[in-house]
C-alpha positions as CSV (number, residue, x, y, z in Angstrom):
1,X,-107.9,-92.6,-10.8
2,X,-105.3,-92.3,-14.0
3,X,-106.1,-95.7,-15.1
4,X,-109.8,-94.7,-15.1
5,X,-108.8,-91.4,-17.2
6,X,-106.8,-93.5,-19.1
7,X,-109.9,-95.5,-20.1
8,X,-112.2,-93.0,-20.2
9,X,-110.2,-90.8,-23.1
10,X,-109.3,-94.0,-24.7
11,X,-113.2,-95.0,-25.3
12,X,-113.9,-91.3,-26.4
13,X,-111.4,-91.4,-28.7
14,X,-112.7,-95.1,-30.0
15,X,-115.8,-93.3,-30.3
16,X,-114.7,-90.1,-32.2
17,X,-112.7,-92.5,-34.7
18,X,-115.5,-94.6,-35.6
19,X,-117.9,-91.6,-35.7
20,X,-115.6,-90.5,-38.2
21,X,-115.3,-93.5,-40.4
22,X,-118.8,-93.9,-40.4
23,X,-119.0,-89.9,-41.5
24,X,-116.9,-90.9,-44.1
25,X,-119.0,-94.0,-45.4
26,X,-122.2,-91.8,-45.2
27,X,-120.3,-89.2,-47.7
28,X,-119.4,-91.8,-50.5
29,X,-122.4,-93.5,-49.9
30,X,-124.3,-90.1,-51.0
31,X,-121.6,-89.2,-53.7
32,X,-121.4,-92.4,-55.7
33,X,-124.6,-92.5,-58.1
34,X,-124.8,-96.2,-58.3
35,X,-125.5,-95.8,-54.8
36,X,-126.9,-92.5,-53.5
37,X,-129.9,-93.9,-56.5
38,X,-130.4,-96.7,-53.6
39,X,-130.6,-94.6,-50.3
40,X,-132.1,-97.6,-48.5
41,X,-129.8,-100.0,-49.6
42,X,-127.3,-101.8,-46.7
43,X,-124.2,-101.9,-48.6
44,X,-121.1,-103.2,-47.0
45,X,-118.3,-100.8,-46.7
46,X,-116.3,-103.1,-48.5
47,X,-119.0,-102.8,-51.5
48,X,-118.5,-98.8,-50.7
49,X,-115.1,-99.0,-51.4
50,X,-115.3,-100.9,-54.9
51,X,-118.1,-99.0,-55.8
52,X,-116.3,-95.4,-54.9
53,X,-113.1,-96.5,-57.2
54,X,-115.5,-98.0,-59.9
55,X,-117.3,-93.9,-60.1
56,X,-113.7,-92.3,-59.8
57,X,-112.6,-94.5,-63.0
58,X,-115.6,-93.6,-64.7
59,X,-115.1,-89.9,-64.0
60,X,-111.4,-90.0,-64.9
61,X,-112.9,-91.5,-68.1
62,X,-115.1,-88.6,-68.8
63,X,-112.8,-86.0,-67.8
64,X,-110.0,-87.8,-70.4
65,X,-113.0,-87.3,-73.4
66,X,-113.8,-83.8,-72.3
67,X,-110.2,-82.9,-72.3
68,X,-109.7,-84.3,-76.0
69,X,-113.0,-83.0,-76.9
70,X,-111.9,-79.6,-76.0
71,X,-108.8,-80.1,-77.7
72,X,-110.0,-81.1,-81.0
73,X,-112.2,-77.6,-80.4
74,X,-109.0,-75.8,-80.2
75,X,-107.3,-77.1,-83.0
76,X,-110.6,-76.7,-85.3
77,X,-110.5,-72.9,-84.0
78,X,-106.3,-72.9,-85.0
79,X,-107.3,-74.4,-88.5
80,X,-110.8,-71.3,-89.4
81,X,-108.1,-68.6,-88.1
82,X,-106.1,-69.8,-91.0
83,X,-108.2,-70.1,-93.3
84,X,-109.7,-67.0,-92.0
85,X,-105.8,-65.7,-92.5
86,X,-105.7,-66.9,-95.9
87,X,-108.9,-65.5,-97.3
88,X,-108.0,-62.4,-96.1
89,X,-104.7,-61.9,-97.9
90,X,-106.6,-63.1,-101.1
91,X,-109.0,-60.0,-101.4
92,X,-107.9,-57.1,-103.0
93,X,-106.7,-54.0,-101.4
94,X,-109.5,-52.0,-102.2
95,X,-112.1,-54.2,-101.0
96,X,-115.0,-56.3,-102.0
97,X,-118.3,-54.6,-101.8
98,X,-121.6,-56.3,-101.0
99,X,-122.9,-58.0,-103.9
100,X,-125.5,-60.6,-104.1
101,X,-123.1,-63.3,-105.6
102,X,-121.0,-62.5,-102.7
103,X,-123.8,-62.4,-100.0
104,X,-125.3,-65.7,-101.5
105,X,-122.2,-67.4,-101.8
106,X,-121.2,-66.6,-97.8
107,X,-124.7,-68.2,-96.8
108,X,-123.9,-71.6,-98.4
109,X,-120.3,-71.3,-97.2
110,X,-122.5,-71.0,-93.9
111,X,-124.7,-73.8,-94.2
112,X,-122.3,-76.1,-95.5
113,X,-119.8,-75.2,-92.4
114,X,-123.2,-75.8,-90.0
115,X,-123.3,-79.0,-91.7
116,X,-120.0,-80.5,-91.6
117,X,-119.5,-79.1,-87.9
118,X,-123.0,-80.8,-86.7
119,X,-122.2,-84.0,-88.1
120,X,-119.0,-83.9,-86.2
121,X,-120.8,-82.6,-83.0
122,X,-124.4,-82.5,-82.8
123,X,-124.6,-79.8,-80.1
124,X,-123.5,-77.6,-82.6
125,X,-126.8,-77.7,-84.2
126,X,-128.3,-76.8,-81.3
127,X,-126.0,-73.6,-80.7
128,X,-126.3,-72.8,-84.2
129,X,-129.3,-74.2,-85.3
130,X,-128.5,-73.1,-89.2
131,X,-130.0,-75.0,-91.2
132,X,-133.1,-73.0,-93.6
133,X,-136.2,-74.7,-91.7
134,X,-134.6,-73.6,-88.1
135,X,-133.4,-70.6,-88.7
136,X,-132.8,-68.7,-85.2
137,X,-129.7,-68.5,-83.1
138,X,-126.5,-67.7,-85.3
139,X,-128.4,-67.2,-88.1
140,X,-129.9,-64.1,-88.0
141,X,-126.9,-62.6,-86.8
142,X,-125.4,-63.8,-89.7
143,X,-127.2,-62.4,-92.3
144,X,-127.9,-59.1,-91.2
145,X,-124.0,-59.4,-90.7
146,X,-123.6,-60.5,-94.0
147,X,-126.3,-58.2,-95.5
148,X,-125.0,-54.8,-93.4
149,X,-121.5,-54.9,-93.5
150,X,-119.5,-53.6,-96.4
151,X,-115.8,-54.3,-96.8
152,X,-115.7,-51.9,-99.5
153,X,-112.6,-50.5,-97.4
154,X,-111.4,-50.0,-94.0
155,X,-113.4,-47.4,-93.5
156,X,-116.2,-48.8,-94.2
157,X,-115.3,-52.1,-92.7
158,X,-115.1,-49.9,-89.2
159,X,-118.1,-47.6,-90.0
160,X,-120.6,-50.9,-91.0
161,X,-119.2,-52.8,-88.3
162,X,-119.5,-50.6,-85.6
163,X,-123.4,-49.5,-87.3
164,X,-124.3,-53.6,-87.0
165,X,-123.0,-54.3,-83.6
166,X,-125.3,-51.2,-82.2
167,X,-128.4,-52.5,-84.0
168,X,-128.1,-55.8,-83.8
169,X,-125.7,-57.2,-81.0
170,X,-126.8,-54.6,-78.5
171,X,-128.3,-56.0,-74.9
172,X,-131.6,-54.3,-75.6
173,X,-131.7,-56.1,-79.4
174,X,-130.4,-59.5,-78.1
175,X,-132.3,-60.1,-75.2
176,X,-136.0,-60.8,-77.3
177,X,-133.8,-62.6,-80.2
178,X,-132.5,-65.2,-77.7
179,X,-135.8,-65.8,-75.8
180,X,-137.2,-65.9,-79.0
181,X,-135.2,-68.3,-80.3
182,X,-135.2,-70.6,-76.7
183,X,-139.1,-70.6,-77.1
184,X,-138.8,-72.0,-80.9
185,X,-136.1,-74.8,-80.0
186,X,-138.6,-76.0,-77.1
187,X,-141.4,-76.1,-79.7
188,X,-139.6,-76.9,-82.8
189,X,-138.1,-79.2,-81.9
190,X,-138.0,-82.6,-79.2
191,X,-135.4,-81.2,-76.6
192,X,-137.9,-80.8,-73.9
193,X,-140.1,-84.1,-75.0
194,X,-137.5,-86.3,-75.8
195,X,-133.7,-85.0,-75.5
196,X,-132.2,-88.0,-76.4
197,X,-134.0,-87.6,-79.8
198,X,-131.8,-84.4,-80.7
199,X,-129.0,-86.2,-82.0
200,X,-130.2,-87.8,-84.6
201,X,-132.7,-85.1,-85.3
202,X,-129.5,-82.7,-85.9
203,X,-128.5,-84.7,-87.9
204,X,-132.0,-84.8,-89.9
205,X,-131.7,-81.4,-90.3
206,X,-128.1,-81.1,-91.9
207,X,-128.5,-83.4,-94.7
208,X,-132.4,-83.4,-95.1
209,X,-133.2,-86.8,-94.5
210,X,-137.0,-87.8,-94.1
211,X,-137.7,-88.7,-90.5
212,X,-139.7,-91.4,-91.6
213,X,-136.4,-93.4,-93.5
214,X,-135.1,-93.3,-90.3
215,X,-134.7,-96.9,-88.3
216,X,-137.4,-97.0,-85.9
């Protein structure tokens, strides 16, 4: 009677182990893309196995470039606060008040910064989307920014500041600007035809190149 117990608990056991392993097979099997793309494949689990550790080095990969990527982010952001710092301490106490020089002069500092930062990073483009044909995200905000608020003196710094954020930065205000702005990048552009396209059609746009010089 024990030996048949024995037996018994031994083979459910067997069972429950290879249920298991199985379980596990069935999880890569749906995890790893070069697989789960081939559901009716028979793959061995040896083939699995190489496959899984082939898509773990892959994503190690990716994670490795979106770590860097995020670093050289950070350290761009640690270089515009300096300069940032170091423009500041060269205006005068008093002030510089809105003049057209000044408001002209901050829009090409604008479009050349759109520039340099999409040909580093196309996406930036398409966050910013700055340049004079596609003139809709960032943009706007911009130049009402650059149009509304005076730096005359602190005061005024506060008083403009505070005046632009409630006209134009409000939910109320933003909310058409950005669906207006997602309806023009669908139709002005090939992100929902042909996204691979937007790369080099950022880059098109920063430095005015005719589509049609363009390697086909």
């Amino acid at each position: 009677m024990q030996v048949e117990t024995r037996r018994i608990t031994h083979i459910s056991a067997e069972q429950k182990r290879r249920f298991n392993i199985k379980l596990g097979f069935d999880t890569l099997h749906s995890l790893v893309s070069t697989l789960s793309s081939q559901p009716s494949l028979k793959v061995s689990k040896a083939t699995t196995l190489q496959k899984t550790a082939e898509y773990i080095c892959k994503l190690q990969q990716e994670r490795v470039a979106l770590q860097d990527e995020a670093q050289h982010l950070r350290d761009q952001i640690e270089e515009l606060n300096a300069t940032i710092n170091l423009c500041q301490q060269q205006l005068p106490a008093t002030g510089v008040p809105i003049t057209r020089q000044r408001f002209d002069q901050m829009r090409e500092m604008f479009d050349e910064y759109v520039r340099a930062c999409t040909l580093q990073n196309w996406k930036f483009w398409v966050v910013s989307f700055g340049c004079a044909q596609f003139s809709i995200l960032i943009r706007p905000l911009f130049e009402s920014f650059n149009g509304m608020v005076s730096t005359a003196s602190l005061e005024s710094l506060r008083q403009t500041s505070l005046a632009w954020l409630d006209e134009y930065c409000s939910l109320p205000a933003l909310r058409p600007t950005v669906l207006s702005s997602l309806r023009q990048l669908s139709v002005s552009t090939s992100i929902l035809t042909n996204p691979a396209g937007i790369p080099e059609q950022a880059t098109q746009a920063v430095t005015g190149a005719d589509p049609k010089d363009s390697p086909s």
